[in-house]
C-alpha positions in Angstrom: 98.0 115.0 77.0 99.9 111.8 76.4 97.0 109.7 78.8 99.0 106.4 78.1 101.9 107.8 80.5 99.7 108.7 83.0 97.0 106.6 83.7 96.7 103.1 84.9 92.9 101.2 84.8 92.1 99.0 87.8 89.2 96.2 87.6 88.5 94.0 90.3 86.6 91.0 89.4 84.5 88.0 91.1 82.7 85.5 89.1 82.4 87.8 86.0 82.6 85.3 83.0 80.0 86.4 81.5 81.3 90.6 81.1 84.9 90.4 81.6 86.1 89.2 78.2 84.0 92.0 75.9 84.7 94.5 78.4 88.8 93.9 78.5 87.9 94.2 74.7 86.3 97.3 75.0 89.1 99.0 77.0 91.8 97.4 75.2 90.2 99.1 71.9 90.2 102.9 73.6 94.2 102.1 73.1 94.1 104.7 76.4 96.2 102.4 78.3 99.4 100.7 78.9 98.5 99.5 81.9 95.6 97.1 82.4 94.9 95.5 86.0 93.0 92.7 86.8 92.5 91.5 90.0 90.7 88.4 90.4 89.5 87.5 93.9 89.3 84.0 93.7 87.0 83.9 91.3 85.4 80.1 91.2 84.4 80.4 87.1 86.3 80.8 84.4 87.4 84.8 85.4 91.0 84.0 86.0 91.2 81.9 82.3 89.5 84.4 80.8 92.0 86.9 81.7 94.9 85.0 81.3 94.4 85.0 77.1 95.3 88.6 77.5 99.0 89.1 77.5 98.5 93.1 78.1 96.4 92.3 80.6 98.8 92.2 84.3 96.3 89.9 86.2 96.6 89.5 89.7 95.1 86.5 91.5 93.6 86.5 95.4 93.6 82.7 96.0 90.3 82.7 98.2 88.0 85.8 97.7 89.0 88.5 99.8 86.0 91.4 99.0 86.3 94.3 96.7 88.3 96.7 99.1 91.2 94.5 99.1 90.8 93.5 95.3 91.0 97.6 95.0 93.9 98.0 97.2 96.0 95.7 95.2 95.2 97.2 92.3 96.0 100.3 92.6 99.3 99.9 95.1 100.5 97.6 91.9 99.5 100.7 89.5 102.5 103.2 88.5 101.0 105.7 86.8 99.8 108.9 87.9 95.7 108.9 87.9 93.9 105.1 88.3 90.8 104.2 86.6 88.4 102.2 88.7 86.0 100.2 86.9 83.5 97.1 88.3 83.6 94.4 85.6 80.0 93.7 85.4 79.7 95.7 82.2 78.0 98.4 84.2 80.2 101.0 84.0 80.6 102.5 80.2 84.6 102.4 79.0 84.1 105.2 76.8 83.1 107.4 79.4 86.6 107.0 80.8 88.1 109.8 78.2 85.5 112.1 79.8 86.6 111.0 83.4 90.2 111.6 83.0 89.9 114.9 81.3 87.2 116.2 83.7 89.9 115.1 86.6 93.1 116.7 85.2 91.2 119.9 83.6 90.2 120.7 87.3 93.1 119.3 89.1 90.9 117.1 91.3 92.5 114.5 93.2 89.3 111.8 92.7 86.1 112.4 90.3 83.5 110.2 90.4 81.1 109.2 87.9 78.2 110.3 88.8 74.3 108.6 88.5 72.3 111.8 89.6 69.4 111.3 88.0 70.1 107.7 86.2 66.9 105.9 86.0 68.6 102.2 85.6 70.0 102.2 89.3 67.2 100.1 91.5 64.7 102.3 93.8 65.8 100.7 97.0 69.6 100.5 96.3 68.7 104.5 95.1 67.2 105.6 98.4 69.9 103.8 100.3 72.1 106.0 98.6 70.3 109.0 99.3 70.6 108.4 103.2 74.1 107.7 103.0 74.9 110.7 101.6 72.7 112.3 103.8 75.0 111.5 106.6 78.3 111.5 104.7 76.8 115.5 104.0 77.0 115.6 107.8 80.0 113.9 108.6 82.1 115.9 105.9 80.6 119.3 105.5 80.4 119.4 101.9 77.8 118.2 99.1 78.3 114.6 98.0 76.6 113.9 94.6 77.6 110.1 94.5 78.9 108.3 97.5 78.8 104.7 96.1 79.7 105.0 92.5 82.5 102.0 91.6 83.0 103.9 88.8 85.9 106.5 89.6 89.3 108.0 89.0 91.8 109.0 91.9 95.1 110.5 91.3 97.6 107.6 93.2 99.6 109.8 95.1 96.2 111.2 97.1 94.5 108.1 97.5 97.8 106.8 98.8 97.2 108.3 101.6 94.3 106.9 102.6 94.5 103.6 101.4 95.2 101.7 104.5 91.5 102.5 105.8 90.0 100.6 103.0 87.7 98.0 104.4 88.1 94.3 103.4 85.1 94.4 101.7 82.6 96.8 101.2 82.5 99.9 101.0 86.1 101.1 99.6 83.8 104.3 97.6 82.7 105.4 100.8 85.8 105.3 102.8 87.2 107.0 99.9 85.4 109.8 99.6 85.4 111.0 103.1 88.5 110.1 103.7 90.0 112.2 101.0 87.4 115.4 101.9 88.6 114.3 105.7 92.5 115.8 104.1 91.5 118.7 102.6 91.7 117.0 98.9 89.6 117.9 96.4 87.0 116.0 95.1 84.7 116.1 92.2 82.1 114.5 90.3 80.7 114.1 86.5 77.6 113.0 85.5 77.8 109.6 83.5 74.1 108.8 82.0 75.4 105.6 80.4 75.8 103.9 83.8 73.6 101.1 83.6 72.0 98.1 85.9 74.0 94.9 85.9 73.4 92.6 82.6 74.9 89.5 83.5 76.0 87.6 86.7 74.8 88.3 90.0 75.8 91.3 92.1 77.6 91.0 95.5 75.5 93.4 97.0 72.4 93.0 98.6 70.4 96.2 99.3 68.8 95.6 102.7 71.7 93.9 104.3 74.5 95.6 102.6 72.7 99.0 103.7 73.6 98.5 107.3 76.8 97.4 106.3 77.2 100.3 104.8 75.8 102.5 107.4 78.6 100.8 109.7 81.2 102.0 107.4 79.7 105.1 107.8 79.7 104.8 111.3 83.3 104.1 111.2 84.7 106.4 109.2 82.8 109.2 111.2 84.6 108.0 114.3 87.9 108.0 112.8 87.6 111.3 110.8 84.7 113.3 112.8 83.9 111.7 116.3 82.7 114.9 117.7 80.3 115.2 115.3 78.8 112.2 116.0 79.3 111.8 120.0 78.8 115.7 120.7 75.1 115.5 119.8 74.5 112.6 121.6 76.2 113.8 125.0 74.0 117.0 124.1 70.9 114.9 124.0 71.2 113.0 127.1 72.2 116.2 129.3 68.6 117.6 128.0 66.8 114.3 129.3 69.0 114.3 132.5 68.7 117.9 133.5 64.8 117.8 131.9 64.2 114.6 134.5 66.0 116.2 137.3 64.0 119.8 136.8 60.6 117.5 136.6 61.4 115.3 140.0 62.5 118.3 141.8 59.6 120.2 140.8 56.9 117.8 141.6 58.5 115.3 144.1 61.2 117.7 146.0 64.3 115.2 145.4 66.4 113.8 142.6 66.4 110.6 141.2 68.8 108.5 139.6 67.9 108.4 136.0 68.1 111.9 135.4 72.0 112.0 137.9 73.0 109.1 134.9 71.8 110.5 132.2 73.7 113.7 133.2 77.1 112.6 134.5 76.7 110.4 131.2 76.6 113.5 129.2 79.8 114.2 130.2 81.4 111.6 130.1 80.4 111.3 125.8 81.5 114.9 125.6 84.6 113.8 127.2 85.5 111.1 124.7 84.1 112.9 121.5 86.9 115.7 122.4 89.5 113.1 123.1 88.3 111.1 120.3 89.0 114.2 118.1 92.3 114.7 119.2 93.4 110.4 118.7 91.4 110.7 115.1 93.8 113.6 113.9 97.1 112.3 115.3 95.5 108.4 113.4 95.5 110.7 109.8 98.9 112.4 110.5 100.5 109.6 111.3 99.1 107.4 108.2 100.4 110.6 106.1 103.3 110.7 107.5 103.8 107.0 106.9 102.5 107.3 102.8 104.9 109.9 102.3 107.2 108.3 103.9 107.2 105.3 101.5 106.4 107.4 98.6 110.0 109.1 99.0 111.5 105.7 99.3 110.1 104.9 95.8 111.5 107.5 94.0 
């Protein structure tokens, strides 16, 4: 396969003078590309100059930083080839594990692999059993297994991830949204194991584990109600008509009437139930409408 005509590599980058220039080095070596994006989001160091010195390098600039899902948005709606390569530029993620990533992806026709840190001993504890909760859930929400929810580190093939680009948060967490997103459509996704991921070297992440872990679980949150609100309301309706009918039983037993709490907690039930169902029926005609809309414009580029 002739991976030059069909792959594009995607980096967004903030602050990262210290990894960008050997790691544009390092990619520009595999020779696996002609097309290298950069997008720097309003980087306040030397990124952007950096980047300019490479003339195969298509750089494109956010003029105040606008978070890593829009960085990645950009990228890849400026990307013409066939499968993007996403990358974090903190020299985390190894370059010449991307020959293993493409081949893994068109080899089993995936429409995203991600590269996987199962079992990697340099990710943090903390950030690790973050990640395990996460996934947890996203288990839940989806259906499926998920080996690597939060993995930067990735390759989609454009025309799929089209589709769901436009629920890309702002900032964090576009692997996330990705992920169920796709699995939400019925694509296929997959994942390969990449032991030469690595903790950061240089810079300063802009992630912090405790607070970026609720934001994270509110991306969660989020998606679930766009892609799967019954499965997150139905149980809850489910548990409130237990306490209602359970406090009801209990005062009718011992006290011969009804009180309020358990009449709330009831009609309350219901009333969850009844937006969970409804909430099913406006999530699916949301996703067939944003297809509807990608295909659309993906006909008008042809």
């Amino acid at each position: 396969m002739n991976i030059k005509s069909q792959a594009s590599v995607v980096i967004p980058a903030f602050n990262e003078e210290e990894s960008i220039k050997s790691l544009l080095d390092e990619i520009i070596s595999l020779s696996l590309f002609e097309e290298i994006i950069v997008v720097n989001d309003g980087s306040t160091d030397s990124t952007k100059e950096i980047i300019g010195d490479y003339p195969e390098v298509i750089l494109i600039n956010n003029k105040v930083n606008s978070g890593n899902g829009t960085s990645v948005k950009k990228g890849i709606l400026r990307a013409t080839k066939e499968y993007v390569v996403l990358l974090d530029a903190d020299g985390q993620h190894p370059p010449q594990a991307i020959q293993r990533l493409l081949d893994h992806v068109i080899e089993n026709d995936y429409d995203l692999v991600v590269a996987s840190r199962k079992g990697n001993k340099n990710v943090s504890f903390f950030r690790m059993l973050g990640n395990r909760i996460l996934e947890a859930f996203a288990r839940y929400v989806a259906g499926v297994q998920i080996e690597d929810l939060t993995s930067g580190f990735r390759v989609f093939r454009r025309s799929s991830v089209m589709k769901i680009i436009h629920l890309f948060p702002k900032r964090y967490s576009y692997p996330t949204t990705s992920v169920l997103g796709l699995l939400a459509l019925g694509y296929t996704v997959g994942y390969l194991q990449i032991p030469e991921i690595k903790a950061r070297q240089k810079g300063s992440s802009g992630i912090s584990p405790f607070k970026d872990f609720f934001r994270f679980t509110n991306i969660m949150f989020r998606m679930a109600v766009v892609f799967a609100p019954a499965k997150v309301f139905l149980p809850l309706s489910f548990f409130l008509l237990v306490i209602g009918l359970t406090d009801i039983g209990l005062t009718l037993y011992f006290q011969n009437n009804i009180q309020e709490l358990g009449l709330m907690m009831t009609l309350l039930s219901f009333v969850i139930a009844a937006f969970a169902i409804l909430g099913e029926q406006i999530a699916r005609i949301r996703i067939e409408i944003g297809v509807a809309v990608a295909n659309e414009i993906a006909e008008k580029n042809k």
